[in-house]
VMD Tcl script that draws the C-alpha trace (Angstrom):
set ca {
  {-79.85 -28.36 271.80}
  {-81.63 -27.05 274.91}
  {-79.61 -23.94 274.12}
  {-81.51 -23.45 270.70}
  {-85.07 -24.48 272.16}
  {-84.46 -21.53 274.57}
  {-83.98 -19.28 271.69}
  {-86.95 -20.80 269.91}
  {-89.25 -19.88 273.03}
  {-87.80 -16.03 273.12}
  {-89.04 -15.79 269.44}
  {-92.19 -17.06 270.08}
  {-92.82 -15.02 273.44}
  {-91.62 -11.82 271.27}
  {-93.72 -12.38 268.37}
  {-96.43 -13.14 270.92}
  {-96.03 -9.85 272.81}
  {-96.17 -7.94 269.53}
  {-99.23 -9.64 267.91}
  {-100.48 -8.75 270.87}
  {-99.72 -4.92 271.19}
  {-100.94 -4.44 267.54}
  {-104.40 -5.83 268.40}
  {-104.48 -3.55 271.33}
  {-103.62 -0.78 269.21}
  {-105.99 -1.29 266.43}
  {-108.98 -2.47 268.68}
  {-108.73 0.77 270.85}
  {-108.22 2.73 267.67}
  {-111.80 1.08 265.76}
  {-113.52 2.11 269.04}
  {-112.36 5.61 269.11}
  {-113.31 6.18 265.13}
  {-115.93 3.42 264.42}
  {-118.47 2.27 266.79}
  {-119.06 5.95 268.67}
  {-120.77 7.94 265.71}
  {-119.25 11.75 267.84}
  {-116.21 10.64 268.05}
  {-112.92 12.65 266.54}
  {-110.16 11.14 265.55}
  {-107.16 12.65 267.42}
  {-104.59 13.61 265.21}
  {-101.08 11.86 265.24}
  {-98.00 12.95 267.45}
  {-96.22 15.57 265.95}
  {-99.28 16.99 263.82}
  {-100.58 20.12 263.07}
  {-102.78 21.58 266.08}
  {-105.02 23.73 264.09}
  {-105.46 21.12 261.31}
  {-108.69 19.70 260.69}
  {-109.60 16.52 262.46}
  {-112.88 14.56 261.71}
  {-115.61 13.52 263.49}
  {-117.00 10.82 262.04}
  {-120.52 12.00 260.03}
  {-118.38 15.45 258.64}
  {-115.51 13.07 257.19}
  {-118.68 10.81 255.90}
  {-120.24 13.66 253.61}
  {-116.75 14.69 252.92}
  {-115.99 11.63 251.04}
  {-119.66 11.32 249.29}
  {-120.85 8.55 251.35}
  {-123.99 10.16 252.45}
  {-125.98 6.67 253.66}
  {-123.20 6.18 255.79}
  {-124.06 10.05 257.38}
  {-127.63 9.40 257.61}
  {-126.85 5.57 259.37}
  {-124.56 7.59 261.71}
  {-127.80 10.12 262.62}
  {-129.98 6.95 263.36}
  {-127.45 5.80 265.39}
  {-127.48 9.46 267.47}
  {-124.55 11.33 266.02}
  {-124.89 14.88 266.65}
  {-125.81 16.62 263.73}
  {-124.29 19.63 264.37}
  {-120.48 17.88 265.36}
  {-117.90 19.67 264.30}
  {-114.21 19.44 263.04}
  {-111.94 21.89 265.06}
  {-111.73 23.98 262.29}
  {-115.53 24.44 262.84}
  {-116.74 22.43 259.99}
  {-120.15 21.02 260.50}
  {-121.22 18.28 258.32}
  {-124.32 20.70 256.54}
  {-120.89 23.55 255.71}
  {-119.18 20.58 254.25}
  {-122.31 19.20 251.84}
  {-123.12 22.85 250.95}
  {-119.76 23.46 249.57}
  {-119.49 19.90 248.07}
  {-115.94 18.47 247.16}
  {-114.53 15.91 244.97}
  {-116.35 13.26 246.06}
  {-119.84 14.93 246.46}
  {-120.04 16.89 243.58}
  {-123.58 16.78 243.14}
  {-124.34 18.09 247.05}
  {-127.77 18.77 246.54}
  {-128.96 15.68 248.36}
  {-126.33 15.70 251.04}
  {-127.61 19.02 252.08}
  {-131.66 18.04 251.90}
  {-131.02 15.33 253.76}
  {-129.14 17.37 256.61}
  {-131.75 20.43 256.38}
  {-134.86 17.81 256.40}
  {-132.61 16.45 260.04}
  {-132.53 19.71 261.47}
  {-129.04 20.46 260.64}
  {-128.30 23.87 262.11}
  {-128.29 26.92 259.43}
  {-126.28 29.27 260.28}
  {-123.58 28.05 262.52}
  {-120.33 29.75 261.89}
  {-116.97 27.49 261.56}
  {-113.67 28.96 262.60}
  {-113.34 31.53 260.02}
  {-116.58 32.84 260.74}
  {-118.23 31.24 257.31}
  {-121.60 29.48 257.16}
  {-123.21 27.09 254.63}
  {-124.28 29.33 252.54}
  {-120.88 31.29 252.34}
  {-119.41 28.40 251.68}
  {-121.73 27.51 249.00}
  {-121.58 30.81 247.43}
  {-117.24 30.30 247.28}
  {-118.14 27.30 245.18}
  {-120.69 28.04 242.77}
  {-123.25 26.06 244.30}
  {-126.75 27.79 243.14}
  {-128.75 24.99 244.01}
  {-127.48 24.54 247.57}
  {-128.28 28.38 248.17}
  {-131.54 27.64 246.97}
  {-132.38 24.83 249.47}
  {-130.51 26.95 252.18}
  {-132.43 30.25 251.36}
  {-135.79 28.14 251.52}
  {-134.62 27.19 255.01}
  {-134.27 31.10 255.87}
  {-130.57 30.79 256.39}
  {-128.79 34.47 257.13}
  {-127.39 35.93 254.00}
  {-126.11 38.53 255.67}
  {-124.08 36.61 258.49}
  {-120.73 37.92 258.86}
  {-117.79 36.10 258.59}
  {-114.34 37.27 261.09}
  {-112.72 39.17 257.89}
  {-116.27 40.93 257.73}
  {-116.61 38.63 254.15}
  {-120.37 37.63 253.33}
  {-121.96 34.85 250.74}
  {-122.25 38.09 248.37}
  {-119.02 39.01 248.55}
  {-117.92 35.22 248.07}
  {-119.76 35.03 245.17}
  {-118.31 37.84 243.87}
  {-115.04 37.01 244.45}
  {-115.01 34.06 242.90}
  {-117.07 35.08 239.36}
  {-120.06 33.18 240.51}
  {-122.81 34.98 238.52}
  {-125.51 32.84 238.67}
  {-125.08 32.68 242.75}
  {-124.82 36.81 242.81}
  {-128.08 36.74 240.69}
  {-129.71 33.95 242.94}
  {-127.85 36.00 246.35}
  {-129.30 39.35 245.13}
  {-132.78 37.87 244.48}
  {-133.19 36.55 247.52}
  {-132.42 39.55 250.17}
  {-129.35 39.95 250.46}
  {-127.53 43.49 251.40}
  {-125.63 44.69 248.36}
  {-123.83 47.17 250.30}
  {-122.31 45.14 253.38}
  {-119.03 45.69 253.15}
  {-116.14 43.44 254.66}
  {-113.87 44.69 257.72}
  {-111.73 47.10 255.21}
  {-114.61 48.59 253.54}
  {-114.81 46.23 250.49}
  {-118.43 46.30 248.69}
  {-119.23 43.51 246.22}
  {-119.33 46.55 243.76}
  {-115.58 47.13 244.77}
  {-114.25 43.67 243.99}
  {-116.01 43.41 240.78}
  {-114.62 46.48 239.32}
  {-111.37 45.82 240.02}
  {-111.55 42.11 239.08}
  {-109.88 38.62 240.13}
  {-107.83 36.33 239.22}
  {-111.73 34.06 239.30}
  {-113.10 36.72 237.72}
  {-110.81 38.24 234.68}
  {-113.92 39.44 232.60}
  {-115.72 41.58 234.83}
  {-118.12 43.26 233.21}
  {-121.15 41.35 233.65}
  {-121.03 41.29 237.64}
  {-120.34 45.09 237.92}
  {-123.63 45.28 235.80}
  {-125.79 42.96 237.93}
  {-124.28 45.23 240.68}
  {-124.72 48.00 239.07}
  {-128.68 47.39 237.57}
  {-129.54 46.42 241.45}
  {-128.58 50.05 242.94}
  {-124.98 49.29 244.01}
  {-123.85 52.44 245.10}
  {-121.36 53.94 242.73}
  {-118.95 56.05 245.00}
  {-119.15 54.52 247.88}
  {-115.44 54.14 249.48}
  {-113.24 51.51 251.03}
  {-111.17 52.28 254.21}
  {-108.20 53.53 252.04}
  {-111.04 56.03 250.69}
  {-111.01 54.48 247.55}
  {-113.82 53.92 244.98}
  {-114.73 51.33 242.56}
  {-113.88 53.85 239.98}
  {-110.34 54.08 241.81}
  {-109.92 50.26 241.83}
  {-110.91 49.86 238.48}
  {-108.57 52.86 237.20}
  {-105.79 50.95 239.17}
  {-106.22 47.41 237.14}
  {-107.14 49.32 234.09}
  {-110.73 47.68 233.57}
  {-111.83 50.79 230.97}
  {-114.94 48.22 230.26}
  {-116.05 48.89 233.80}
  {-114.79 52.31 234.13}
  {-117.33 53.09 231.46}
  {-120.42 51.56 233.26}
  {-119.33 53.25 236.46}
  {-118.78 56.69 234.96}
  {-122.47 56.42 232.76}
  {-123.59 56.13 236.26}
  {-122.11 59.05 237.29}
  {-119.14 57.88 239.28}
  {-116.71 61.28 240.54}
  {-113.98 60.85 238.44}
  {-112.29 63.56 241.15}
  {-112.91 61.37 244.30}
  {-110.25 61.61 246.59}
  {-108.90 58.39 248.65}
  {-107.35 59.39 252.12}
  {-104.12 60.14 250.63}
  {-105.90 62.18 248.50}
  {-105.00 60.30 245.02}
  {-107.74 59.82 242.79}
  {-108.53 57.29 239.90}
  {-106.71 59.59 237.33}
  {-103.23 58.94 239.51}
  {-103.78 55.62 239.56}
  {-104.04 55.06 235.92}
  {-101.05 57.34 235.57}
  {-98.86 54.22 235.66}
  {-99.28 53.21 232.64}
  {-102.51 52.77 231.49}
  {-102.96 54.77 228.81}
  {-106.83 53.74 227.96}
  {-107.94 54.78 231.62}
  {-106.41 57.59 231.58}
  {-107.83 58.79 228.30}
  {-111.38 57.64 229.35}
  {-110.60 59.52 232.77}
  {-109.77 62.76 230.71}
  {-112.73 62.62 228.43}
  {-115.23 62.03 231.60}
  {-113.72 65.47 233.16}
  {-111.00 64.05 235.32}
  {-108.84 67.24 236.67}
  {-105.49 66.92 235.02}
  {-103.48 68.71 237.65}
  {-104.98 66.84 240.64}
  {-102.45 66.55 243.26}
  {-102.36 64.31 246.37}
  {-101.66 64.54 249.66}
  {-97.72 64.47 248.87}
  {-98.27 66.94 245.92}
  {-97.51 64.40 243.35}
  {-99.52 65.19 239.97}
  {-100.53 62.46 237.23}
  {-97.69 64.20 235.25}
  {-95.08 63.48 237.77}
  {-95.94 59.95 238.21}
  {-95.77 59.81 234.45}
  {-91.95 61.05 234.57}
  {-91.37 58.75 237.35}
  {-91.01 56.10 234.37}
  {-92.74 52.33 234.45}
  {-91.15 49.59 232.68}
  {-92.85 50.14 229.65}
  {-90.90 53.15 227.74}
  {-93.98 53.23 224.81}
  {-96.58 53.76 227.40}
  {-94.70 56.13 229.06}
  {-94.70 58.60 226.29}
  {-98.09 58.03 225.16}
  {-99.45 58.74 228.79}
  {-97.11 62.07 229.07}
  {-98.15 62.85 225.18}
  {-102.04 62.45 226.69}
  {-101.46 64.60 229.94}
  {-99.69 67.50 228.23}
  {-102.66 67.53 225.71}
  {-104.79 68.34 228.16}
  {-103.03 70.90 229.50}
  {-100.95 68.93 232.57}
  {-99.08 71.94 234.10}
  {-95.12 71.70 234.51}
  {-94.62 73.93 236.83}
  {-96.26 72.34 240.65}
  {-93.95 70.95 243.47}
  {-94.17 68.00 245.11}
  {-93.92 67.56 248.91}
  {-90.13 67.23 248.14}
  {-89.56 70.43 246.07}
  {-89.80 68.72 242.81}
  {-91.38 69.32 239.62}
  {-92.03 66.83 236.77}
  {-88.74 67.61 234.85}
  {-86.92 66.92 237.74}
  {-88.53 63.52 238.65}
  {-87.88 62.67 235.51}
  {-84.09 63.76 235.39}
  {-83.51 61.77 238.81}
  {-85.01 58.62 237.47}
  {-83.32 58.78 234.35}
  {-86.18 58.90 232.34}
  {-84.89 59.68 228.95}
  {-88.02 59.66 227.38}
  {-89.71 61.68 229.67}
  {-86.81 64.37 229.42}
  {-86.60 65.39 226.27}
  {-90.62 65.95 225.91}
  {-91.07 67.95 228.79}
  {-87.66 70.11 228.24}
  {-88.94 70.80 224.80}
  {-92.48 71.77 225.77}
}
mol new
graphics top color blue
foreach p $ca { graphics top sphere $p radius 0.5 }
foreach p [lrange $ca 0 end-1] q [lrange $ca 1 end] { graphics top cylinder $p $q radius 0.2 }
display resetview
């Protein structure tokens, strides 16, 4: 009997102890996260470092509960807190998210509370880059009113243009363009907006109408990357023949070397028969050569996995009068490239011409 009271009291003193370590727990956790409007919460054992943790008036705009941010700036949260991936609570309501789709207010509300402008998070980004990767026109507009930087720099060398760009956001380009910002400011490896837009993304499939915003507001038409290539190249490369013929009725260099000295007509040679021909037509030089003496014709005979467009392009080349006869670095001629690739096709046209 006393045996089983003693047993009784150990399962009450346990469950006491417990109870009791849980309250601890979750009282020191609701002070860390609720009653101190700065404070982060600290991210669990065995998470991510670099992840992003909250402080408390970000995560509120994050989740569309924008009374909640302005009760947490009455009660003296710093408006400028941010995550440790940089995010400030004005970069999250400019790009918006699920639960603040309609950011508009989020953002006055931050701007009218001094909200900083053009604080950079960890990536370098600001609001309005980050508004400009999501399409948000109106956002720009408050931010622009606010004299935010449009041409602030991000650590790839990326700016709200080139955002905007990249992601097919015309109305944001037009807005972007409008409103001063540098069409030419290219990102660390020489990108312009002009650049991306000719050669297109997987945001921005039809092109066409951005290269001709770009275009109509005196994008410069031959400017070159880092590689040395042009938009003309880039486009030739994807096979955008749309865009190839705005570039080239604004006289684009059809010849323009890159630094391995390929041009756009090499780069079309794999396969993409409509470049090419537009190329040829615009006085592209047939028997261009690059720096490892390969010709449009040898790349031709190299073969590509489509056999049809192989001939066509080698049918097109020797039309206008591709020469058989040049070397590459290696000692080869077309024939030959052909013969080692096994190019069937691509032999018997060039043995019998």
């Amino acid at each position: 009997m006393n045996r089983n009271k003693t047993v009784v009291l150990v399962v009450v003193v346990l469950a006491a102890l417990a109870a009791g370590g849980y309250w601890f727990a979750r009282n020191r956790n609701t002070r860390a996260t609720g009653s101190l409007p700065n404070a982060v919460e600290k991210p669990s054992a065995g998470a991510d470092p670099v992840a992003p943790v909250d402080v408390p008036i970000v995560k509120a705009i994050e989740e569309g509960r924008v009374d909640d941010a302005s009760q947490l700036l009455k009660q003296g949260a710093n408006i400028d807190a941010a995550n440790l991936d940089g995010t400030t609570a004005l970069m999250q309501a400019a790009e918006g998210s699920a639960y603040l789709p309609n950011n508009t207010p989020a953002v006055a509300m931050l701007l009218e509370k001094g909200a900083s402008l053009d604080t950079q998070d960890k990536q370098g980004r600001t609001a309005v880059y980050r508004a400009a990767a999501e399409g948000k026109e109106e956002t720009i507009h408050l931010l622009v009113a606010h004299k935010a930087n449009l041409n602030q720099r991000a650590d790839d060398g990326g700016t709200a243009l080139l955002a905007s760009v990249t992601f097919g956001h015309m109305d944001c380009l037009k807005l972007l363009l409008a409103s001063g910002a540098d069409i030419e400011l290219a990102d660390a490896r020489g990108t312009t907006p002009l650049m991306v837009a000719a050669e297109g993304t997987a945001y921005m499939p039809f092109n066409v109408p951005l290269v001709s915003m770009l275009l109509a507001n005196g994008a410069q038409v031959n400017a070159q990357d880092s590689a040395g290539r042009t938009p003309l190249y880039r486009a030739a490369t994807e096979g955008k023949v749309d865009v190839m013929h705005l570039l080239l009725e604004k006289k684009a260099d059809p010849n323009l070397k890159d630094n391995d000295g390929s041009a756009p007509l090499l780069a079309a040679a794999t396969g993409r028969v409509d470049a090419a021909t537009l190329l040829l037509d615009s006085g592209a030089d047939v028997n261009l050569a690059d720096a490892n003496g390969n010709t449009a014709l040898m790349i031709a005979a190299d073969g590509n996995p489509d056999a049809n467009a192989d001939k066509r392009m080698i049918t097109l080349l020797l039309e206008h009068k591709a020469r058989l006869d040049p070397l590459d670095r290696s000692g080869r001629t077309a024939l030959a490239r052909a013969t080692e690739n096994n190019n069937t096709a691509a032999i018997q046209m060039l043995a019998q011409h």
